[in-house]
C-alpha positions in Angstrom: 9.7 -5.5 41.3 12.7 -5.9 43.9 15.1 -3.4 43.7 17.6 -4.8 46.5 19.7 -8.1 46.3 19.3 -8.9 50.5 18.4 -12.6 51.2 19.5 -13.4 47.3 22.2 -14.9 45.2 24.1 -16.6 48.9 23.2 -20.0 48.4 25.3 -22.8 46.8 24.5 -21.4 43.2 24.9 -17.7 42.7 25.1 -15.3 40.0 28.1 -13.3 39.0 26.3 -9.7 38.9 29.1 -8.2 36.9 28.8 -10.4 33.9 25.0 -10.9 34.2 23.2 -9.4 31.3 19.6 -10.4 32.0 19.1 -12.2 29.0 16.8 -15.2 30.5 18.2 -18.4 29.7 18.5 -19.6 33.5 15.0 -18.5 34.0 13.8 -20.4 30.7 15.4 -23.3 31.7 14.9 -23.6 35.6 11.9 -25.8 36.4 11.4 -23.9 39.4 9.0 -20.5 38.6 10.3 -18.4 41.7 14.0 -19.6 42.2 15.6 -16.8 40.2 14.6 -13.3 40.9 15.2 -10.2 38.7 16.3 -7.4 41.1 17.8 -3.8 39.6 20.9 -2.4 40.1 21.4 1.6 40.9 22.5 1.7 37.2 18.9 0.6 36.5 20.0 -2.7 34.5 18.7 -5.4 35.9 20.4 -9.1 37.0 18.8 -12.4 37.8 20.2 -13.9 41.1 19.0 -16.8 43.0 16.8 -17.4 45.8 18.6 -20.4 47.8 15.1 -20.7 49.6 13.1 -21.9 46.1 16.7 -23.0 44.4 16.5 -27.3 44.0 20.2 -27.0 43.0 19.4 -29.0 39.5 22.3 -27.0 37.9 20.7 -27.0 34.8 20.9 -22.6 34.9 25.0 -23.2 35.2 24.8 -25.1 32.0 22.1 -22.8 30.4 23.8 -19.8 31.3 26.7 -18.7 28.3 28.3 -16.0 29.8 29.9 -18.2 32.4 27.9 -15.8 35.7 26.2 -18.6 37.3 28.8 -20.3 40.1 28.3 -22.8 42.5 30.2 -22.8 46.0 31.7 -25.8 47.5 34.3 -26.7 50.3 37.1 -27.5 48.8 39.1 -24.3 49.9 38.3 -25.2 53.3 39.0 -28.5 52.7 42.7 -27.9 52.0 42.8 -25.3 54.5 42.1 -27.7 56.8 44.3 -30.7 55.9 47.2 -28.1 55.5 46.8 -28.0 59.4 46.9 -31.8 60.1 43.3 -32.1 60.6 42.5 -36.1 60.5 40.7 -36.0 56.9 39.6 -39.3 55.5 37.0 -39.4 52.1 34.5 -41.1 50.8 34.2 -41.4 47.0 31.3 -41.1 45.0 32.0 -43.8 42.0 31.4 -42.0 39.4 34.4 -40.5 39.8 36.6 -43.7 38.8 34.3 -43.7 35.8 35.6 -40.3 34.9 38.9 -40.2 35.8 39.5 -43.9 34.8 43.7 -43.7 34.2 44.1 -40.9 36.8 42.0 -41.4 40.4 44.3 -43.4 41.9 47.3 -41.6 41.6 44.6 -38.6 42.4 44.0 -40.1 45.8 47.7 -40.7 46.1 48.3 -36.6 45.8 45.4 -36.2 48.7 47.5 -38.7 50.7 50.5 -37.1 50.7 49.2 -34.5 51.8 47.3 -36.1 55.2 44.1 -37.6 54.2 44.3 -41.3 56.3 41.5 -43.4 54.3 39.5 -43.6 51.2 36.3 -45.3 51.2 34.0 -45.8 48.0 30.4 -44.6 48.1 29.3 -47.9 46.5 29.6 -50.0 49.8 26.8 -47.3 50.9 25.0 -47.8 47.6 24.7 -51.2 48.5 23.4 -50.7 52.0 20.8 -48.8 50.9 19.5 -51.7 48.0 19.4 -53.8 50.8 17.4 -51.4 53.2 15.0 -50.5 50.0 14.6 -54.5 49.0 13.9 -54.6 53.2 11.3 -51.2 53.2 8.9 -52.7 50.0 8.7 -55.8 51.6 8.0 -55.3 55.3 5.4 -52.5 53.7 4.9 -53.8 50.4 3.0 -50.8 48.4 3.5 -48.9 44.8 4.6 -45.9 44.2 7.9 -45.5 45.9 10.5 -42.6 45.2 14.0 -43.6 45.2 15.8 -40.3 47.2 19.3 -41.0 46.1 19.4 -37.7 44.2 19.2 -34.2 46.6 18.1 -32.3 44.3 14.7 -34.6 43.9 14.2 -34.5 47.7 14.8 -30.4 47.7 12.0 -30.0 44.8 9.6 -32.7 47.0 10.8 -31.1 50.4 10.6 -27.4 48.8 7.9 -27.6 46.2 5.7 -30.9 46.9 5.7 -31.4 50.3 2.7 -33.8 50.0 4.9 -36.3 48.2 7.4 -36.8 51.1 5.5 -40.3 52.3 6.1 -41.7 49.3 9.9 -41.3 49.6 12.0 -44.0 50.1 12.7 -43.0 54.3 15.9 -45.2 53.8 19.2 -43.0 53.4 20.8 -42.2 50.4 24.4 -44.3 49.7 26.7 -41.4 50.9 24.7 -41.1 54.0 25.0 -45.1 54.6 28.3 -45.4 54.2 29.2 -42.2 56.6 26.2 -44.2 58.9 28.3 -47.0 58.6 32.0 -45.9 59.0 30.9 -44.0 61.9 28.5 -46.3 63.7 30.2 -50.0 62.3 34.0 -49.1 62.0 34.2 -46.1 64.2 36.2 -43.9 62.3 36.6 -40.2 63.9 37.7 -38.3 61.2 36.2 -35.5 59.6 35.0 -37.0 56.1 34.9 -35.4 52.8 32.8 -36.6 50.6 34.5 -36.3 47.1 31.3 -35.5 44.6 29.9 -35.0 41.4 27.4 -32.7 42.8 26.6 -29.3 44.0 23.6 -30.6 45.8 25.1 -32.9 48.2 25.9 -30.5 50.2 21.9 -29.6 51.0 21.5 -33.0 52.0 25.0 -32.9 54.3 23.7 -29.9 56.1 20.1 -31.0 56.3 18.4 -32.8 59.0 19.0 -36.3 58.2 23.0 -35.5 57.3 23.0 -35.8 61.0 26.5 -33.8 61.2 28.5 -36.5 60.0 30.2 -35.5 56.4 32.0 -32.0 56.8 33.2 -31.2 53.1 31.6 -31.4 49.8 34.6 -31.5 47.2 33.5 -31.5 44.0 35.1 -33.3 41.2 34.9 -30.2 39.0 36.9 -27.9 41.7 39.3 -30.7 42.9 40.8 -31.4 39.3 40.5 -27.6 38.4 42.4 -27.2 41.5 45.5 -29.4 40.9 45.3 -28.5 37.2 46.0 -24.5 38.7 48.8 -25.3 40.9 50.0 -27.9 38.2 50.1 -30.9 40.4 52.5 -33.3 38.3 49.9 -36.8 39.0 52.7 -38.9 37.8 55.0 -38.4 40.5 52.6 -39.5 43.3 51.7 -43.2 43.9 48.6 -45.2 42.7 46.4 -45.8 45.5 43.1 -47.5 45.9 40.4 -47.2 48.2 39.5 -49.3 51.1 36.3 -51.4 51.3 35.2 -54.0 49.0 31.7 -53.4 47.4 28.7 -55.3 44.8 26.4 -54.1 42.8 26.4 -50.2 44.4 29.0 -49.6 42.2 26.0 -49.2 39.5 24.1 -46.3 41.0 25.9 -43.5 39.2 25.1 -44.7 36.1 21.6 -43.9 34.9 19.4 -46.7 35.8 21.7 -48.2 38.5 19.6 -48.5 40.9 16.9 -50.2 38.7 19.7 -52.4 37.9 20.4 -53.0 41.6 16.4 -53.9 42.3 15.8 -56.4 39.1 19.1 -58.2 40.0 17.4 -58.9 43.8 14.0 -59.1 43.3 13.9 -60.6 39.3 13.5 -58.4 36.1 10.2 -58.3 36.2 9.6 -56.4 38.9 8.2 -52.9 37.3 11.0 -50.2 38.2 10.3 -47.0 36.2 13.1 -44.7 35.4 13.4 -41.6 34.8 16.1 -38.9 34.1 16.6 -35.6 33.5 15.7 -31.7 34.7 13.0 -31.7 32.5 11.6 -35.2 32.6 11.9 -35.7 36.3 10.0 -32.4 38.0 7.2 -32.7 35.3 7.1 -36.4 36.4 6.4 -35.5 39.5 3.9 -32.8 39.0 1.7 -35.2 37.5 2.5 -38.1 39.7 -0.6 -37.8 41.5 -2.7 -37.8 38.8 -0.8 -40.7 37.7 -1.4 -43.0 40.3 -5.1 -41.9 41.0 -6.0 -42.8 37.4 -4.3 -46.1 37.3 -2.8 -47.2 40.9 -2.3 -50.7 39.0 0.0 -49.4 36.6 1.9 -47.8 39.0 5.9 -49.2 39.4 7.0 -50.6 42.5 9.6 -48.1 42.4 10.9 -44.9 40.7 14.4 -44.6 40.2 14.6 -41.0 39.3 17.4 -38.7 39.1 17.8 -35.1 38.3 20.3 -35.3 35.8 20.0 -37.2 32.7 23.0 -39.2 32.7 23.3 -39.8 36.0 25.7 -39.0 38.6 28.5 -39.8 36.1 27.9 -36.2 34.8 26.2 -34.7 37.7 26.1 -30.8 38.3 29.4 -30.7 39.4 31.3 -33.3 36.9 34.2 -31.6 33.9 32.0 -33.6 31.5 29.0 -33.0 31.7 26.7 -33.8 28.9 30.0 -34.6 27.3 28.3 -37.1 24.7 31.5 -38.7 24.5 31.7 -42.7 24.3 34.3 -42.8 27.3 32.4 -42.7 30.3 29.3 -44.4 28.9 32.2 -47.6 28.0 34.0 -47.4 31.8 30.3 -48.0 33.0 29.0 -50.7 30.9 33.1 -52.2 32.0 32.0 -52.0 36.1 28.7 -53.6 35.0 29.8 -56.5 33.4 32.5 -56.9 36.4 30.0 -56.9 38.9 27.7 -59.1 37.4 30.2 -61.4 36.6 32.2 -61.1 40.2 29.0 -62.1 42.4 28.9 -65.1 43.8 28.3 -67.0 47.2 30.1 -67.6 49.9 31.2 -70.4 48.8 32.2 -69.3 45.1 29.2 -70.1 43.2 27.2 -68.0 40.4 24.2 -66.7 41.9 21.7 -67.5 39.2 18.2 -66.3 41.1 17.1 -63.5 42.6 16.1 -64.9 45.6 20.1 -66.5 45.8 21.1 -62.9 45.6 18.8 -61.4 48.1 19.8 -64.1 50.6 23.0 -63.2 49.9 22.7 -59.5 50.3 20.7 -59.9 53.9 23.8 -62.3 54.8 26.6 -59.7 54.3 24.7 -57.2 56.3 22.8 -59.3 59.0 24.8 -57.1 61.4 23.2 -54.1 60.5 19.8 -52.6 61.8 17.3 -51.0 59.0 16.3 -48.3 61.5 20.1 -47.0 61.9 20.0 -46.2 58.1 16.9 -44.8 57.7 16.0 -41.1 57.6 13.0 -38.6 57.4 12.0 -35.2 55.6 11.6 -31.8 56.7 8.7 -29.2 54.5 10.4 -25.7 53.6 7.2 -24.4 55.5 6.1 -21.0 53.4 7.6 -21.4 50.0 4.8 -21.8 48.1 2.3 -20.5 51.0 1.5 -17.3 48.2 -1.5 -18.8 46.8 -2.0 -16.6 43.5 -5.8 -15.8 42.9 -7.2 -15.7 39.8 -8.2 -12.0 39.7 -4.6 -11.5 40.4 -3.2 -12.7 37.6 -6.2 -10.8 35.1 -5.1 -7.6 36.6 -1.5 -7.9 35.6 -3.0 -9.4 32.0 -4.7 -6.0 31.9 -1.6 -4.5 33.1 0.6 -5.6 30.1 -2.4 -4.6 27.8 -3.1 -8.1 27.2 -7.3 -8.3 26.9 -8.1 -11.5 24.8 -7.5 -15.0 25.3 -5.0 -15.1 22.2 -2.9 -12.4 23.7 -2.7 -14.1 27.2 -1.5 -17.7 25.7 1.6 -16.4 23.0 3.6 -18.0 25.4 6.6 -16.5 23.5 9.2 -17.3 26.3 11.3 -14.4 25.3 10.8 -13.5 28.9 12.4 -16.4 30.2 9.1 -18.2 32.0 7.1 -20.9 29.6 3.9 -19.5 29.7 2.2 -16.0 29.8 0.5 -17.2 32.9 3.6 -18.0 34.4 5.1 -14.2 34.0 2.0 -13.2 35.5 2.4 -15.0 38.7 6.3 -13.9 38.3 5.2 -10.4 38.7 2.9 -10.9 41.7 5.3 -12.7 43.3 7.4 -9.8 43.1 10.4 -11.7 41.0 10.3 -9.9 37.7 8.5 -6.8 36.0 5.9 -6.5 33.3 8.8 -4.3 31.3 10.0 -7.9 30.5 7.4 -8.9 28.6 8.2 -8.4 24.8 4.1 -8.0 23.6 3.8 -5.4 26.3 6.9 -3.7 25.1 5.8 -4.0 21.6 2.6 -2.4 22.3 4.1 0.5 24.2 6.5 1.0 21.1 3.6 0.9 19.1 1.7 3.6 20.7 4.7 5.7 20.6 4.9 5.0 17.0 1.6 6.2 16.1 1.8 9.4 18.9 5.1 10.0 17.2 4.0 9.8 13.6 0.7 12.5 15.0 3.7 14.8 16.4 5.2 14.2 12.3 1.8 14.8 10.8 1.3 17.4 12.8 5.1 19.2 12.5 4.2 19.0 8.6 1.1 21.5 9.3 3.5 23.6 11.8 5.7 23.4 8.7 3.5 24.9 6.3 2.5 27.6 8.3 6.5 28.2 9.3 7.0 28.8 5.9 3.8 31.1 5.3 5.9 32.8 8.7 9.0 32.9 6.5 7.3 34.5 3.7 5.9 37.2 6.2 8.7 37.7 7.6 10.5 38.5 4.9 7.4 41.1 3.9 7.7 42.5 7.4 11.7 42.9 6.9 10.9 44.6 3.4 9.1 47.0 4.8 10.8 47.3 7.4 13.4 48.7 5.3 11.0 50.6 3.3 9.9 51.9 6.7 13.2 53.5 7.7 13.8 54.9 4.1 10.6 56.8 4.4 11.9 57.4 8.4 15.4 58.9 6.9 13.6 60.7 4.3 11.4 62.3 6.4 13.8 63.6 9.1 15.6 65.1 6.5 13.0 66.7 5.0 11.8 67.3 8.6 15.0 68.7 9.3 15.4 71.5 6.5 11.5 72.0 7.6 13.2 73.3 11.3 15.6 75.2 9.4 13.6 77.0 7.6 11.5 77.6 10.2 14.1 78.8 12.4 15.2 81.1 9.7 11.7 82.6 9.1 11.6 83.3 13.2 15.2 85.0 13.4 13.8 87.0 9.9 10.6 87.6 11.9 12.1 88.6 14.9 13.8 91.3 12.9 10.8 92.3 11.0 8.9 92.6 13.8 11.4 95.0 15.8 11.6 97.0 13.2 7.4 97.2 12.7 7.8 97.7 16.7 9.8 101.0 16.1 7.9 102.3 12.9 4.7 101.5 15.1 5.5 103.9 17.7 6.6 106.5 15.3 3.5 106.1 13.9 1.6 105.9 17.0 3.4 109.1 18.3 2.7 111.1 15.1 -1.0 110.1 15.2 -1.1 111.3 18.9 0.5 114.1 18.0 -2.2 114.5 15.1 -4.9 113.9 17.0 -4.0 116.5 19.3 -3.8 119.3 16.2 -6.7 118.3 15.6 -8.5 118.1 18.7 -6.5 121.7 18.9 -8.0 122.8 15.4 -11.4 122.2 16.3 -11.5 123.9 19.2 -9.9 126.9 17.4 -12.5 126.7 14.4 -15.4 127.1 17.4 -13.9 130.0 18.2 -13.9 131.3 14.6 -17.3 130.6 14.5 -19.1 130.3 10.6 -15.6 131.1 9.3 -14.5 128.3 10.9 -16.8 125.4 10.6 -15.0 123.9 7.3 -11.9 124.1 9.3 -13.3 122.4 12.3 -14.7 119.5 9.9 -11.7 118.8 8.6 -10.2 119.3 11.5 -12.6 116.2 13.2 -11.1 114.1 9.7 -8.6 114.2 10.7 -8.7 113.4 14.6 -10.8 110.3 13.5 -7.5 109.5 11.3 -5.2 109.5 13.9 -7.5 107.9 16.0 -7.7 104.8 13.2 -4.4 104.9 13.0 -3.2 104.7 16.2 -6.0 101.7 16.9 -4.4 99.9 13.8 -1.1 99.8 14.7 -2.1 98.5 18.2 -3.9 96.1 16.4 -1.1 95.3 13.6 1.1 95.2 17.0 -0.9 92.6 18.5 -1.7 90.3 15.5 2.6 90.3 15.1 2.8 89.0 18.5 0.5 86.2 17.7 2.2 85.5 14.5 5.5 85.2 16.1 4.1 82.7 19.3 2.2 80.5 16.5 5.8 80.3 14.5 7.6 79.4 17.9 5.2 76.5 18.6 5.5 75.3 14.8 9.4 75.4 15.3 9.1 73.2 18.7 6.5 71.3 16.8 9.1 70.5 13.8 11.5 69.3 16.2 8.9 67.3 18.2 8.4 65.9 14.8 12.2 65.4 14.0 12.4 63.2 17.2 9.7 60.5 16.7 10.7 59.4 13.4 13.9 59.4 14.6 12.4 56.7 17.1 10.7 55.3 13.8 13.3 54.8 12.3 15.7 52.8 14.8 12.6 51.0 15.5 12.1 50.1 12.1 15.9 49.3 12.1 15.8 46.7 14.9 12.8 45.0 13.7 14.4 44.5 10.3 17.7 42.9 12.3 14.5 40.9 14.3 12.5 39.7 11.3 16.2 38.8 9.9 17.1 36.5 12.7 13.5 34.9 13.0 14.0 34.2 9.4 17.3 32.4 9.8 15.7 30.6 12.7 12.4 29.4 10.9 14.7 28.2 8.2 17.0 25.9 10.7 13.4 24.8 11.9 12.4 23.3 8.7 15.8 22.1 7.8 15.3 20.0 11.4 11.8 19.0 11.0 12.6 17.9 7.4 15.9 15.7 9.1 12.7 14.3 11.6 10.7 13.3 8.7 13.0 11.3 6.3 13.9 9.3 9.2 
């Protein structure tokens, strides 16, 4: 996956990035796999720009394309530019341009005049040079097989793409190239030419090797007419003018099949010329072509006359009307046939009937020319197609896009722009699109997420049920709660009249027990005092003797008495001291008491406002998970 746009989208074709929506189309439609390249943007969207370095300039993604984002670049900015500072400009025109602009081209090249251009020369004197150097090439080598090279886009794809086809290309140039060959070489015109075009591709071939330097602009008829259409060139009030050299049966290469036209007229109808026309037709041609000739080198024509686009150059890549299917241009063609057929005669002004009259005739106006000054050769783009995809390679990015049988790797859906499965495999090796792009693999993800989402719903309905059970216990748990701090209020106030009481029993105590505290030592004193008559007695009833021994007795009663009495109150003493420290700890206790369910009860209270809240929570839960499940 390429993630940067460096070394893309700056050849002649180009993609708008702003309008670009990666739907596919140009990729669908190119017959090159690698010339368009998906690269992301920081927005993570992704556009499909071209790589100049595979591109064949076929057009065919300009016309695909319907949102108007793939361009092509030409020169006729700089062309103006340039003639608006006296620059010595003259043109050569490509003749499909009469055939499109019928009522208009002259007074078209009388507007270029006006403003500097010295000289217009038609492309069809050039056409004709090359006939007569192809009609020279078979016959000095004789052979089958041969690829007419006319059209630059089917040299790029043979140069670019199938490199081991370049021997069988015609090595004579094509008819712009002869007749900048021949104004330079023959008439010695110094100007800077312009070669006024139906095609975005001419200018590969003007800036390759064998455009030897000598055509500076490519104008094309598209951007010229859009051009004077802007600046609203009135056409009318500039005069009709007409170009320069006289010319034959040239004039027939734009239209399709001119040049097989050109080849029976010389060398007799019979002679097998095979045409063919058309992005799709021709690069599919020539994939098989050699298969073709190995099966059955006898059937094979003497020449191919094949272009890139299927009418022709009339509506080449760069025409206003392109696949126009309009009657017009197809009529102005079949006119300039009949003219040229009709206008060719001898030198001496009679009808050519045979081919061999007319070749004579076509070696005679150009005896002064030498084959080898018009011929040309072919460079290889060496690397483009070096990557040599292995097998393995294109299984792991099967496994990759979780295709695994033999069904799944042939749907050949396209919705990915390339026509096979196999194709977006290599695609994604080669680094010019990513396996996100294939709708099955996209489908199968979604799929998985489907059935992982409907386990998270399955599963939501369990954590559902047992919300609810939570509900239920939640509102339990805030019941009693409640419950909880009724009992908590109850009992602190029942606690509370509990301390009261008990602080009233202590004060009552405390009272009671000074008071026992005084009558004790009353009591205590009068049992000392006691206890001392009697010790007192006794010792007086010894000294009575007999008459006293009742008296002492009594008297020993009564010392025992005191003596009870006095360990009594000490006792009675103590056990009220005990009494009163047991009633102060069950007052500190009480409070004690008091305090936690205090606690117990603001507990209680925030775990009702809790249970409340988790509640209103659970239920906003379900409501969502509900929502989740009817959708």
């Amino acid at each position: 996956m390429l993630n940067k746009s460096d070394g893309y989208n700056k050849g002649l074709i180009y993609t708008d990035s702003e309008g670009c929506i990666d739907c596919n189309k140009c990729i669908h439609e190119c017959p090159i796999l690698r010339a368009n390249v998906a690269v992301e943007k920081e927005s993570g969207n992704y556009k499909v720009y071209v790589d100049q370095n595979q591109c064949i300039l076929c057009g065919i993604c300009n016309d695909t394309c319907t949102h108007n984002v793939r361009h092509f670049h030409d020169d006729t900015q700089q062309f103006f530019t340039d003639l608006g500072q006296g620059k010595p400009i003259s043109v050569i025109v490509a003749p499909a341009f009469y055939l499109n602009y019928p009522n208009q081209y002259k007074r078209v090249f009388g507007y270029l005049k006006s403003l500097g251009v010295k000289h217009f020369y038609s492309v069809s004197f050039g056409a004709d040079i090359t006939t007569w150097g192809y009609l020279n090439h078979i016959q000095q080598k004789g052979g089958k097989g041969h690829i007419a090279q006319p059209c630059p886009s089917i040299v790029a794809y043979i140069e670019k793409h199938q490199p081991e086809l370049i021997p069988n290309l015609m090595p004579i140039q094509s008819p712009m190239m002869c007749m900048a060959i021949y104004l330079r070489k023959y008439m010695g015109i110094t100007d800077d030419l312009m070669f006024l075009s139906p095609c975005i591709s001419k200018k590969y071939e003007i800036e390759s090797l064998r455009g030897l330097g000598m055509i500076k602009y490519n104008v094309t008829y598209k951007a010229l007419m859009e051009r004077i259409r802007d600046q609203r060139i009135n056409l009318s009030s500039y005069p009709e003018v007409d170009d320069e050299i006289d010319y034959g049966m040239g004039a027939l290469y734009p239209k399709p099949g001119g040049l097989k036209d050109n080849v029976a007229y010389y060398m007799g109808p019979e002679t097998f010329v095979l045409q063919v026309e058309g992005e799709h037709l021709a690069y599919d041609y020539l994939r098989k072509y050699r298969d073709l000739s190995r099966k059955d080198s006898s059937s094979m024509p003497v020449l191919v006359d094949i272009l890139n686009c299927e009418k022709g150059c009339i509506e080449g890549t760069a025409t206003e009307f392109r696949h126009s299917n309009g009657n017009s241009i197809a009529y102005q063609s079949n006119l300039m046939r009949t003219k040229k057929y009709n206008a060719l005669k001898s030198s001496g002004g009679e009808v050519l009937h045979t081919p061999e009259q007319r070749l004579a005739r076509l070696n005679e106006v150009f005896a002064n020319l030498r084959l080898e000054d018009f011929m040309c050769k072919y460079t290889t783009n060496d690397g483009v197609d070096a990557c040599r995809i292995q097998k393995n390679e294109v299984e792991a990015v099967f496994k990759s896009i979780l295709k695994t049988t033999e069904e799944d790797k042939s749907i050949d859906c396209r919705a990915c722009g390339y026509k096979t499965c196999e194709d977006f495999a290599k695609a994604v090796i080669y680094g010019l699109t990513q396996r996100e792009k294939c709708v099955y693999y996209l489908k199968s993800n979604l799929r998985s997420q489907l059935n992982y989402q409907k386990s998270i719903v399955d599963a939501f309905e369990d954590i559902g049920l047992m919300l609810s059970e939570l509900s239920g216990d939640n509102t339990k748990t805030s019941d009693n709660a409640k419950t909880i701090n009724n009992f908590a209020e109850h009992a602190v106030a029942q606690g509370q009249v509990m301390a009261n009481t008990l602080d009233s029993v202590h004060k009552e105590f405390k009272t009671l027990n000074s008071a026992l505290e005084r009558a004790y030592s009353e009591i205590h004193l009068i049992a000392r005092k006691t206890n001392l008559l009697s010790i007192n007695a006794t010792i007086e009833a010894a000294r009575a003797g007999k008459h006293g021994a009742g008296f002492g007795v009594v008297a020993n009663e009564v010392g025992e008495l005191a003596k009870k009495t006095m360990d009594t109150v000490n006792s009675d003493n103590t056990n009220a001291e005990a009494v009163f420290k047991i009633l102060k700890e069950l007052q500190e206790s009480a409070a004690s008491f008091i305090n936690q369910v205090e606690n117990i009860k603001n507990s209680s209270g925030e775990i009702a406002v809790s249970v409340e809240e988790i509640s209103t929570k659970t239920a906003n839960i379900l409501g969502l998970m509900g929502e989740l499940k009817t959708e």
